[in-house]
C-alpha positions as CSV (number, residue, x, y, z in Angstrom):
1,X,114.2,83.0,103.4
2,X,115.7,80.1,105.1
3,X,112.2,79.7,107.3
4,X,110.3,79.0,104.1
5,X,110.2,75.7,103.1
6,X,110.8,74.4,99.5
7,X,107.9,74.1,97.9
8,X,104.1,75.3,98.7
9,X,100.4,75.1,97.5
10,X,99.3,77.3,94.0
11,X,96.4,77.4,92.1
12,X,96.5,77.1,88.5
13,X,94.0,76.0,85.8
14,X,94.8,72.7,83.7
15,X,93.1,74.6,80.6
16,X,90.7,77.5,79.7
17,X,87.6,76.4,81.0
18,X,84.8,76.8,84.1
19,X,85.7,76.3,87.6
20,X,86.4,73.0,87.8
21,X,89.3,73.3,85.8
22,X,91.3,75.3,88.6
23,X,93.4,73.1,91.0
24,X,95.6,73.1,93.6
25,X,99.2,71.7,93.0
26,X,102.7,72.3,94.2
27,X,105.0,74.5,93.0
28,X,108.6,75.6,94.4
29,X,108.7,78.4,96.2
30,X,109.9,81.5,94.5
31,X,112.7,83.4,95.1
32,X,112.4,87.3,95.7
33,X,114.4,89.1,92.6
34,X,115.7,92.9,92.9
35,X,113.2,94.9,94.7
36,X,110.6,92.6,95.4
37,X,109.6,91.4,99.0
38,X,108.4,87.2,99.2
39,X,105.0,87.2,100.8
40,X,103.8,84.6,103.0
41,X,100.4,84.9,102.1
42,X,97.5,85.1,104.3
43,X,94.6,85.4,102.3
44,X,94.1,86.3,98.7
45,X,91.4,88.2,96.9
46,X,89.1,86.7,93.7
47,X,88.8,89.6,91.2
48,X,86.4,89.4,87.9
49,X,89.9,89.6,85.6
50,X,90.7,86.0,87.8
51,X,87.7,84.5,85.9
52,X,89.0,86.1,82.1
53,X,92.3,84.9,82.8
54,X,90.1,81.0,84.1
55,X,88.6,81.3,80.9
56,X,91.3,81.9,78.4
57,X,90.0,85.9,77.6
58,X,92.6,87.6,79.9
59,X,96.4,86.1,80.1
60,X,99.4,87.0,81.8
61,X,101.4,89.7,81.0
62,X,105.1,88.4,80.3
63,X,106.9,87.3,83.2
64,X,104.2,86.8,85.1
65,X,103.3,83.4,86.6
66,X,100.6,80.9,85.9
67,X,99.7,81.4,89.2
68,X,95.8,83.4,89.5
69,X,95.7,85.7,91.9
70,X,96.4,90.0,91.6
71,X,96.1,90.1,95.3
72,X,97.3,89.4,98.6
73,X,97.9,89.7,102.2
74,X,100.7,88.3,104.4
75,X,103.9,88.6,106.1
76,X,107.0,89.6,105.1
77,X,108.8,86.3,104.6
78,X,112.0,87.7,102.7
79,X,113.5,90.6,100.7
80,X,114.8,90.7,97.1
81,X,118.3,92.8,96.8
82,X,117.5,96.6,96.6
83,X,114.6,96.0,98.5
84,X,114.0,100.0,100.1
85,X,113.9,99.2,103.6
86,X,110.1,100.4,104.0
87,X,109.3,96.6,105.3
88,X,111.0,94.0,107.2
89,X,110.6,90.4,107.5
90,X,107.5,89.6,109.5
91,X,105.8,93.0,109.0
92,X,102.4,92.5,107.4
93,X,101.6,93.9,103.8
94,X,99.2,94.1,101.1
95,X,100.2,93.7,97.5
96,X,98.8,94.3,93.8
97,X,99.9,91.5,91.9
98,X,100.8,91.1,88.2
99,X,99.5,87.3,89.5
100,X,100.6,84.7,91.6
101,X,98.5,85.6,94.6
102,X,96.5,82.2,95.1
103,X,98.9,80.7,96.4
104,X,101.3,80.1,100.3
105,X,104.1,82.1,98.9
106,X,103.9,85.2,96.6
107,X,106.4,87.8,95.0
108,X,105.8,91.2,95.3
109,X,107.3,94.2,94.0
110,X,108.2,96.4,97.0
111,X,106.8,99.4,95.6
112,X,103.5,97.4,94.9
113,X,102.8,96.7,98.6
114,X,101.1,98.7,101.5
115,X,101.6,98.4,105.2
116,X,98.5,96.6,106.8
117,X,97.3,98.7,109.5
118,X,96.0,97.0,112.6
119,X,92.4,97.9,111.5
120,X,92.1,95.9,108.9
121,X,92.5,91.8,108.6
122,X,93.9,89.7,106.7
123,X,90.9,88.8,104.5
124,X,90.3,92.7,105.0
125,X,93.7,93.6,103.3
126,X,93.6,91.1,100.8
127,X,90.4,92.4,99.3
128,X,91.4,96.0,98.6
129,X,94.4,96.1,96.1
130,X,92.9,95.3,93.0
131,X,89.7,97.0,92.9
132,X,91.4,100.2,94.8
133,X,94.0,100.5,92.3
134,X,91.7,99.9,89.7
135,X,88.9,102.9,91.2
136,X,91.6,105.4,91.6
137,X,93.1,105.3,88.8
138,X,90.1,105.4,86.7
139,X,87.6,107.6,88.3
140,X,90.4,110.2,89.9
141,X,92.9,109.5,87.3
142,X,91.3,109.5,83.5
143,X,88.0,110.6,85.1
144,X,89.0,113.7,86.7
145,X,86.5,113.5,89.3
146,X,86.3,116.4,91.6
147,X,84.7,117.1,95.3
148,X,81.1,117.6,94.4
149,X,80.7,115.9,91.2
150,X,78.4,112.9,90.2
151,X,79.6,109.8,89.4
152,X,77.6,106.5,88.1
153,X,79.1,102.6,88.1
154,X,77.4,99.9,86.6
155,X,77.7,97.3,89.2
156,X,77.1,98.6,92.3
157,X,77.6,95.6,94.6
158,X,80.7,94.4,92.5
159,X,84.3,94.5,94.4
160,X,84.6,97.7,92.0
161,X,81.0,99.2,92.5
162,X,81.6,98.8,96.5
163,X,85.3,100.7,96.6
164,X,83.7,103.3,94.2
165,X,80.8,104.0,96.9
166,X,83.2,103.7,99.5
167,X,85.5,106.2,97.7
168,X,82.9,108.4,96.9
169,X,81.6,108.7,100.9
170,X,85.3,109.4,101.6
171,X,85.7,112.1,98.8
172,X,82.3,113.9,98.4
173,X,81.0,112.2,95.1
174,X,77.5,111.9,94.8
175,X,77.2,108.1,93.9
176,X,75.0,106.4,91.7
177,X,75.1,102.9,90.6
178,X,72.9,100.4,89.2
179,X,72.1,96.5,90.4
180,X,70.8,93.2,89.4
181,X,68.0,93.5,91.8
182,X,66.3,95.2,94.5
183,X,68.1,93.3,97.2
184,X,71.3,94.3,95.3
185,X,70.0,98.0,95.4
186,X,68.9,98.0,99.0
187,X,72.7,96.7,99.7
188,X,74.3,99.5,97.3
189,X,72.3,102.6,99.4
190,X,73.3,101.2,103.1
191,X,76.9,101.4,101.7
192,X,76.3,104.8,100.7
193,X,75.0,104.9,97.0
194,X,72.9,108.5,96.6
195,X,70.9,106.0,94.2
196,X,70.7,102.2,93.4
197,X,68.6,101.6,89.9
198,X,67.7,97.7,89.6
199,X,68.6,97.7,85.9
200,X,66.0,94.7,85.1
201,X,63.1,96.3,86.2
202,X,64.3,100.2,85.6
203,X,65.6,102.5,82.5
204,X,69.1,103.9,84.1
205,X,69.0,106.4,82.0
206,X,65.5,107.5,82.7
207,X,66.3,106.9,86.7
208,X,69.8,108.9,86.2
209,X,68.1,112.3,84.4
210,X,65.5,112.6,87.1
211,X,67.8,112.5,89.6
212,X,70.3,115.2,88.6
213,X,66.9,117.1,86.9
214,X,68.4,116.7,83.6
215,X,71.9,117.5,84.2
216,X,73.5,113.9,83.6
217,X,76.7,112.9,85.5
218,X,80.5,114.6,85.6
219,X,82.0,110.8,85.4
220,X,81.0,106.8,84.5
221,X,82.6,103.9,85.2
222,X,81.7,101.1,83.1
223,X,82.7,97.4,83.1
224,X,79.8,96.7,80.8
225,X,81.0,98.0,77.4
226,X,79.0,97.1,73.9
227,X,75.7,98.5,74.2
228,X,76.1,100.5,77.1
229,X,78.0,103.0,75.5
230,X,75.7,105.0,73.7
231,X,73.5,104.7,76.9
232,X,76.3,105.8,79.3
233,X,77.3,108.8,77.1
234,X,73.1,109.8,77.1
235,X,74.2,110.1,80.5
236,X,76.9,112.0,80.7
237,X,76.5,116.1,81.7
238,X,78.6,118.5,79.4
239,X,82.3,117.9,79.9
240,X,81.3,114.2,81.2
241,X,84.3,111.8,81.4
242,X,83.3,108.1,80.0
243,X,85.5,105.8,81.6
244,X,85.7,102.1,80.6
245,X,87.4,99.3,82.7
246,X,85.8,96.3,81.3
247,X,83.6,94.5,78.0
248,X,81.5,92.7,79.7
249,X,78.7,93.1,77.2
250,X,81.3,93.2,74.4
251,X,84.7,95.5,73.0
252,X,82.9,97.1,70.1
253,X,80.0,100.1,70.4
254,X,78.8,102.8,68.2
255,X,79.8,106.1,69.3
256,X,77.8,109.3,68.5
257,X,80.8,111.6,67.8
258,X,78.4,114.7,67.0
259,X,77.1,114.4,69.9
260,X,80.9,113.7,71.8
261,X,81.8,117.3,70.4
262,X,78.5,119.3,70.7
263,X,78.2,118.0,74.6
264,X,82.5,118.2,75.1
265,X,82.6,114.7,76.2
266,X,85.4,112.9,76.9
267,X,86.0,109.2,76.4
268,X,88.6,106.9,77.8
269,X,89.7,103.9,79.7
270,X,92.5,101.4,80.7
271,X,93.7,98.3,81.9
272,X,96.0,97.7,85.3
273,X,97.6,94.5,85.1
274,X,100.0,95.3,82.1
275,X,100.9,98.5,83.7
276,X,104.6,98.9,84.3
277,X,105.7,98.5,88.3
278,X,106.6,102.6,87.9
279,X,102.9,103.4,87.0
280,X,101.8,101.0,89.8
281,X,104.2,102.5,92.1
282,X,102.6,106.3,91.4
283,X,99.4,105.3,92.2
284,X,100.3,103.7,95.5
285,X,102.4,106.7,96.8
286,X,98.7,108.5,96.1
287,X,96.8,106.0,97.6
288,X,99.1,105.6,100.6
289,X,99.2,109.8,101.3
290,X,95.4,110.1,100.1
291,X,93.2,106.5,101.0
292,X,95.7,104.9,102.9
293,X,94.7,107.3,106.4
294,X,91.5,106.2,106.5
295,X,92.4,102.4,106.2
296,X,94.4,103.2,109.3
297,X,91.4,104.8,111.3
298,X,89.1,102.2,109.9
299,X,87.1,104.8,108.0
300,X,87.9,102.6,104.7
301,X,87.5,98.7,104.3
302,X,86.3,96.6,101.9
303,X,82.7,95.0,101.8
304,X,83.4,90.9,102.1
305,X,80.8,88.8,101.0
306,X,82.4,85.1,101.2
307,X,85.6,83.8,102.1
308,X,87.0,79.9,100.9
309,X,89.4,77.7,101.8
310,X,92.8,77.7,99.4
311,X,91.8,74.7,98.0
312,X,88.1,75.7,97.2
313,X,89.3,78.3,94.8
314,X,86.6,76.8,92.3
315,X,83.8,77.3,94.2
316,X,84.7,80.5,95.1
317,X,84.8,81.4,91.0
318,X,81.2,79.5,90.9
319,X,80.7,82.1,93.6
320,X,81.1,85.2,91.4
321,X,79.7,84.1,88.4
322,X,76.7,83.3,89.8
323,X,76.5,87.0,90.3
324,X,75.1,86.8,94.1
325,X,77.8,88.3,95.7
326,X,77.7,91.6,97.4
327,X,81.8,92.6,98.2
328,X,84.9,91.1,97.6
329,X,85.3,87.0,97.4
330,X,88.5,85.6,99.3
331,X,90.6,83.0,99.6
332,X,92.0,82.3,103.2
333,X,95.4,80.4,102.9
334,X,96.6,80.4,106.5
């Protein structure tokens, strides 16, 4: 640790508010504690949980810093006591944060971080953690889904709707999202999506039983919540797995539960960032055996749509809530 210097640039917010209210300040760097590797960061990805946490919806989990950020890329820059040995200083990584990720200097728990391959750059690696994590766990994990099987996401050109496409081309899902508009849609199918259904103009749920002639979907990934519920579940085939990662449109809905047990539906969902480091860990000893080979070849990267200066960290937050983005939003620190 001697090579880093004492203190470094963070971004924090001065209150709950929109994007102006995120600045850049300096902050000491921290020290690595048992088992966690300091992270010279490189670049670090924007996630939609960065703008809940902006806006005083989504906080912190104890013990983690003030700091935004659940992602990033960088060098190895020191290692905590206990520390494994799978990474020296100056090998590069990618790590899932608890937060702290917008910023030079990040802490990492060993077992959070994944080798970055040579294919893959830094603003490459920086975008896949969160919304990797996040996919697998949801749509293989609680979803279940199996080779073959149909699976729709609302949000198609989101972070999560293009590692859900990308996963799906890797695993032999049949993919169907839907989009803010036809441009969105045209995006969604070159990526991969079996079929893109412009939401505003279209009934998904219409769009979704023609397509599977009646037979609804195995699995759905919704980041939508309130209203969409009912909808998604109209959507689901027998033994469909509802999966819900987000309340975009609001936590409460009214669930048919007649229908839940005539059809054998299931419904569930979950949250990553208060996860314990254990749970975290699992999941990246899957993804490193299971996703992590094709990262290596190339045959898996994220979809980047914008990167921004450090410092710019407000505009790029402008940059996803104005909803234009197709990909992952990054921060290059240097």
């Amino acid at each position: 640790m001697s090579e880093a210097p004492a203190t470094m640039t963070a971004v924090v917010a001065r209150a709950p508010g929109g994007p102006a209210v995120l600045e850049a300040v300096a902050r000491p760097v921290p020290t690595p504690g048992p088992g966690e590797l300091l992270i010279r960061v490189r670049a670090a990805g924007v996630n939609r949980p960065d703008v809940a946490q902006r806006l005083g919806l989504y906080p912190p989990p104890p013990g983690a810093p003030d700091v935004f950020g659940l992602e990033a890329a960088g060098e190895v820059a020191a290692l905590g006591e206990g520390a494994s040995g799978r990474f020296a200083v100056g090998d590069r990584v990618t790590a899932l944060l608890a937060g702290g990720g917008y910023a030079e200097y990040a802490l990492a728990p060993e077992d959070q971080c994944l080798a970055v391959p040579d294919a893959l750059s830094w603003t490459e690696a920086a975008a896949i953690p969160e919304t990797l994590w996040t996919v697998w766990a949801n749509v293989f994990g609680r979803g279940s889904a199996r080779e073959g099987e149909t699976l729709l996401v609302h949000g198609g050109t989101s972070g999560i709707g293009t590692t859900a496409i990308a996963l799906g081309r890797l695993f032999d899902l049949t993919v169907i999202v839907t989009c803010g508009s036809a441009e969105k849609c045209d995006a969604a199918r070159s990526l991969g999506a079996a079929l893109a259904v412009n939401y505003r103009e279209q009934d998904f749920e219409s769009e979704v039983r023609a397509f599977t002639d009646g037979r609804g979907v195995d699995v759905v990934l919704d980041m939508v919540g309130g209203d969409y519920l009912a909808r998604n579940l109209r959507c689901l085939a027998e033994e469909g797995r509802h999966v819900s990662i987000a309340v975009q449109r609001g936590p409460v809905a009214e669930v048919p539960i007649w229908d839940v047990m005539r059809r054998r539906l299931t419904l569930t969902g979950s949250t990553l960032r208060p996860r314990s480091v254990e749970y975290k860990a699992m999941l990246r000893k899957e993804i490193e055996r299971l996703v992590w080979p094709y990262a290596v070849t190339g045959a898996f990267r994220p979809v980047i749509d914008r990167t921004f200066p450090l410092r710019e960290a407000a505009a790029a937050h402008a940059r996803m809530e104005g909803g234009d983005h197709v990909g992952k939003i990054v921060l290059e620190v240097g």
